[in-house]
Every structure is written in C-alpha cells, then in structure tokens.
C-alpha positions as CSV (number, residue, x, y, z in Angstrom):
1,X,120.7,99.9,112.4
2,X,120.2,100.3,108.5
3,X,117.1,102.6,107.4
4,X,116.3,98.7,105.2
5,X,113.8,98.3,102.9
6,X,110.2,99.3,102.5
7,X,107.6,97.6,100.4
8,X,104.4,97.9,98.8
9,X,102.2,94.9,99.0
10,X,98.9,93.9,97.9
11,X,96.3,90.8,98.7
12,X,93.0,89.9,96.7
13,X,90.9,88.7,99.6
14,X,93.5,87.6,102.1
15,X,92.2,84.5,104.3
16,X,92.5,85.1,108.3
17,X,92.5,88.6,107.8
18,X,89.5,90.1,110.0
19,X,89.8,94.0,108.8
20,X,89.9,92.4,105.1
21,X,86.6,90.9,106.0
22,X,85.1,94.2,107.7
23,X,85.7,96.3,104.8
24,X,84.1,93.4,102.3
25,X,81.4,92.7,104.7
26,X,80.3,96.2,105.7
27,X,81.4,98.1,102.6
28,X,83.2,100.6,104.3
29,X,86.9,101.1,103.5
30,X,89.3,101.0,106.4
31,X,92.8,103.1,105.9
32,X,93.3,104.3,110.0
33,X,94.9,101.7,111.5
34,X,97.1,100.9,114.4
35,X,98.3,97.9,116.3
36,X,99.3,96.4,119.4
37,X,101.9,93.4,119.5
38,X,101.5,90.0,122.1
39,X,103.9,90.4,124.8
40,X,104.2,87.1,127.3
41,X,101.3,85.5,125.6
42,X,99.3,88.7,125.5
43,X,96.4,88.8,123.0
44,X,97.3,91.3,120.4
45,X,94.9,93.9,119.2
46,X,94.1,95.9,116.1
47,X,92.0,99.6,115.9
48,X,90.4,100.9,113.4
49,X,88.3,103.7,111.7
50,X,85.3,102.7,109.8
51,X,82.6,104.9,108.2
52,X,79.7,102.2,109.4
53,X,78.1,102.1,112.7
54,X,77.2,98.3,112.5
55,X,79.4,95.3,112.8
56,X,79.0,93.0,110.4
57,X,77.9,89.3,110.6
58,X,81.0,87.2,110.9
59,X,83.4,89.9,112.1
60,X,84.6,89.4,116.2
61,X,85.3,93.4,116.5
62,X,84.0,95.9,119.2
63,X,83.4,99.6,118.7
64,X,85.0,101.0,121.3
65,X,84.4,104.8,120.3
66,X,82.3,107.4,117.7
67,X,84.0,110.4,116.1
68,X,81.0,112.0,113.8
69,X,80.6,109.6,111.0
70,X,83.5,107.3,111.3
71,X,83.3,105.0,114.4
72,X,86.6,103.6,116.2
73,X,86.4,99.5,116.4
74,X,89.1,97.3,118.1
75,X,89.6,93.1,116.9
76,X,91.7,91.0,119.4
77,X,93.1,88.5,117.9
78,X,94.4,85.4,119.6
79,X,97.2,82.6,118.9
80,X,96.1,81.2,115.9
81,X,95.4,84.3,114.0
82,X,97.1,84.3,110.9
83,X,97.0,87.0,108.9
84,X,99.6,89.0,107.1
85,X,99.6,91.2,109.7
86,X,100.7,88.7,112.2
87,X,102.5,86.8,109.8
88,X,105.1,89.9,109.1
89,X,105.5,90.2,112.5
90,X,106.6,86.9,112.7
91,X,109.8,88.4,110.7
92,X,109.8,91.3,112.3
93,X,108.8,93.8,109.9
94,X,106.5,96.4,111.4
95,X,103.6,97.4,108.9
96,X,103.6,101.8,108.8
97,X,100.4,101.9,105.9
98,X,97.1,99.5,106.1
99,X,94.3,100.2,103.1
100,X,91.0,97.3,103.7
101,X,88.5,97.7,100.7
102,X,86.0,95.4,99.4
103,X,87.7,92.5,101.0
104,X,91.0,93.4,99.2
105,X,94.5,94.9,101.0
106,X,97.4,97.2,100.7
107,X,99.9,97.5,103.2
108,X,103.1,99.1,103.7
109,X,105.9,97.6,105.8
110,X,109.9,97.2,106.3
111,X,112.0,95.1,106.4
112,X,115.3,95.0,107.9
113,X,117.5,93.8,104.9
114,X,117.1,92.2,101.4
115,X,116.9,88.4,103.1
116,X,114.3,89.1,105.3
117,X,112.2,90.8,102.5
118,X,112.7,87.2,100.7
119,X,111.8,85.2,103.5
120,X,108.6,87.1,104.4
121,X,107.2,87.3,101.2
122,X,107.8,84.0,100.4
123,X,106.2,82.9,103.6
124,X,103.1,85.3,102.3
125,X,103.0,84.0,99.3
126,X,102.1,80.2,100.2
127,X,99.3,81.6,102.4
128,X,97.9,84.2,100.0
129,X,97.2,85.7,96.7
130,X,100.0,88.8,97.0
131,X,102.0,91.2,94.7
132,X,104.4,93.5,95.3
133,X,103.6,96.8,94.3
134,X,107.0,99.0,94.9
135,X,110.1,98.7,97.2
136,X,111.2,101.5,98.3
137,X,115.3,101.1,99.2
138,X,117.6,103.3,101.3
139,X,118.5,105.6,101.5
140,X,114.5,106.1,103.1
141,X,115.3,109.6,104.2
142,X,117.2,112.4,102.2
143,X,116.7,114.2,98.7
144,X,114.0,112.6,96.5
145,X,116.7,112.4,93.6
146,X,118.2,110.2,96.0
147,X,115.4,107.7,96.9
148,X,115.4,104.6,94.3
149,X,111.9,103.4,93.6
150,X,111.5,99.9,91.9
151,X,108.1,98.9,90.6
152,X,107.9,95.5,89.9
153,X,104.6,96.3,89.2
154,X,105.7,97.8,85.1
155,X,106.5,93.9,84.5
156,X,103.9,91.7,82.1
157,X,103.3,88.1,84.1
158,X,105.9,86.5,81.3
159,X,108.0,88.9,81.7
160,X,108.4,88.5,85.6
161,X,107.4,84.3,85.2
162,X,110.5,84.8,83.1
163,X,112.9,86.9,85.3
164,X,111.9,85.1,88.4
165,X,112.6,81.7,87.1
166,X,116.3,83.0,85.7
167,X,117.0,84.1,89.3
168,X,115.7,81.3,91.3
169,X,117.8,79.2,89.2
170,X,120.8,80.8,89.1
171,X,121.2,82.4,85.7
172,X,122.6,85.5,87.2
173,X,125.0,83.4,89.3
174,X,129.1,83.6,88.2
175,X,129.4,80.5,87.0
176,X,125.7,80.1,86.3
177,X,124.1,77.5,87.4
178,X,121.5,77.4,84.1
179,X,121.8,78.7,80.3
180,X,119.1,80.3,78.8
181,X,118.4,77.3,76.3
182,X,117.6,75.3,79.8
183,X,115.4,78.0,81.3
184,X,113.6,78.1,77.5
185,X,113.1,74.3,77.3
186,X,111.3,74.4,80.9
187,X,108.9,77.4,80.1
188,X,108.1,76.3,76.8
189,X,109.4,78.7,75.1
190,X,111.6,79.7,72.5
191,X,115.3,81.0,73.3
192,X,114.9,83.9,71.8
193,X,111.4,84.8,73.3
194,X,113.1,84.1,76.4
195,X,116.0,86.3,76.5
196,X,113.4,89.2,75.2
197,X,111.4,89.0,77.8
198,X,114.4,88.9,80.3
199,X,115.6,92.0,78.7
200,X,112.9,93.9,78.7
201,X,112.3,92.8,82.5
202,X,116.1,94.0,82.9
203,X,115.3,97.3,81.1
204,X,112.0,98.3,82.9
205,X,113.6,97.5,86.4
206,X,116.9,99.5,85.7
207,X,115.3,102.4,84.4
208,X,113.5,102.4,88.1
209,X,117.0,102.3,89.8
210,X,118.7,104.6,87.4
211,X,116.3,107.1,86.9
212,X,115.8,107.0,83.2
C-alpha cells in the first residue's frame, strides 16, 4: 500500500463536533486525543485530555480519569454523529493530529490517494466551514529534501476562487474544455486579471513542490 497523502485541515466552529464544543464551552484547549472506531454497530468513542475538571453544559462526555491538572474525558458517540471525525472515516482516512480551541479545529489525517482526498473534502466542505492548511505528499518518510510540502494556504481568496474555478472546469484539460476569456466573463473579471491571478496561484504552488 502507497505511504498517500497527508493533509492539514482546519474548521471555524465545526457543527456535530462535541470536542469542538468542549474546548469552546470550557475554555480549555484539547490536543491529546485518541479514538475508537464502531465495529458491528458498536458505539464509537473518543478520549481526551483537558486542563478543566468540570464538564460543561451541553457537552455528553464522562471523565473517566485525573492526571495532576489535566483530567482524561471519554464522549461516545452514536449513529448519527456527524462530525468530521466520523465523516473522514466514512472515507477511510484515519485522523493522526486533533487540536480543539475556542470552538475552532485542526486536524491531521491521510488519505489513501489524490481521489479520495477530493471526495472527502468535498464531502467536508458541504457540511462545514474548512480550509486546507498543507498536504503533505509521498514520499511521507525519507530525507526532508525529499518531502514536498504544498501550502495552499500562500494563496489570496481570488487567487484560489480563480485557480479552483480553471480546474473544476477544465482549463487544464488537453483539449480544454474552457478558455480563459470564458472563465473571465463568469467571475467578473477582466482576462488579464484573470490569467494574473492564475499565475501567481501557479507560481506560489510550484515553488512549494520545487523547492524554490
């Protein structure tokens, strides 16, 4: 199996997401985290550490155990959960880094290949406010010179409005399927401001992969 790819996500206040809710609630950030998938209908369950000895209003969770100052507390979630936890595990992307604070979250996860990376974020993005951060592609292990970093992040909102809206319809295609006067005409743009702002987008994103 391929080492695939590993992205960077973030959510502003991500609906359905209980630990999202703890952290906002209780203000106490959450960064220990671990999880336990359903099997045969089984409810699944999420642990966490938390600097707060009080559950707060709202929040199903149990604390289940006390180390010092941080406290150890345990949600089960059960069919309907839906948050983008659960909903990356219905791609079957495991999640290796979870950040909670002030409501707001950051999580690592994989994905198996470029499609499925497409398929889950656009399934995230219909349910929540999210923005990828950095993808991190193989190969995952190695030499750092070897690692490619891309950091979609560097890119204004016009300048990814821009590049997004050349991919999704098919500028970069051979034969294309739309001309950059078309793309123009439906952003309301000029030509020219669009095929600056594509070029810079180009130019930030290949200076990730390059290394310039």
């Amino acid at each position: 199996m391929g080492s695939g790819i590993r992205a960077t996500v973030s959510f502003d206040a991500p609906a359905g997401c209980a630990l999202a809710a703890f952290s906002e609630r209780a203000d106490a950030p959450i960064t220990h985290v671990s999880t336990s998938v359903a099997v045969e209908g089984a409810a699944s369950v999420t642990e966490f550490l938390a600097a707060t000895d009080a559950i707060p209003d709202g929040v199903e969770a149990e604390r289940v155990f006390s180390y010092g100052t941080q406290h150890a507390y345990r949600i089960t979630h059960d069919d309907d959960a839906d948050c983008p936890c659960e909903r990356l595990g219905a791609f079957g992307c495991p999640v290796h880094r979870y950040v909670a604070d002030s409501g707001d979250v950051t999580l690592d996860f994989h994905a198996a290949d470029f499609a499925t990376l497409q398929d889950a974020m656009a399934d995230l993005r219909e349910r929540f406010s999210v923005d990828v951060q950095r993808l991190l592609q193989p190969p995952l292990e190695g030499d750092p010179e070897e690692r490619v970093f891309v950091n979609p992040g560097r890119l204004t909102a016009r300048q990814r409005e821009v590049l997004e809206t050349a991919y999704d319809r098919g500028y970069f295609e051979r034969p294309r399927r739309s001309n950059a006067t078309e793309l123009a005409a439906d952003l309301g743009i000029a030509q020219s401001t669009f095929t600056e702002h594509l070029v810079a987008a180009q130019a930030k994103l290949l200076e990730d992969v390059l290394g310039e």
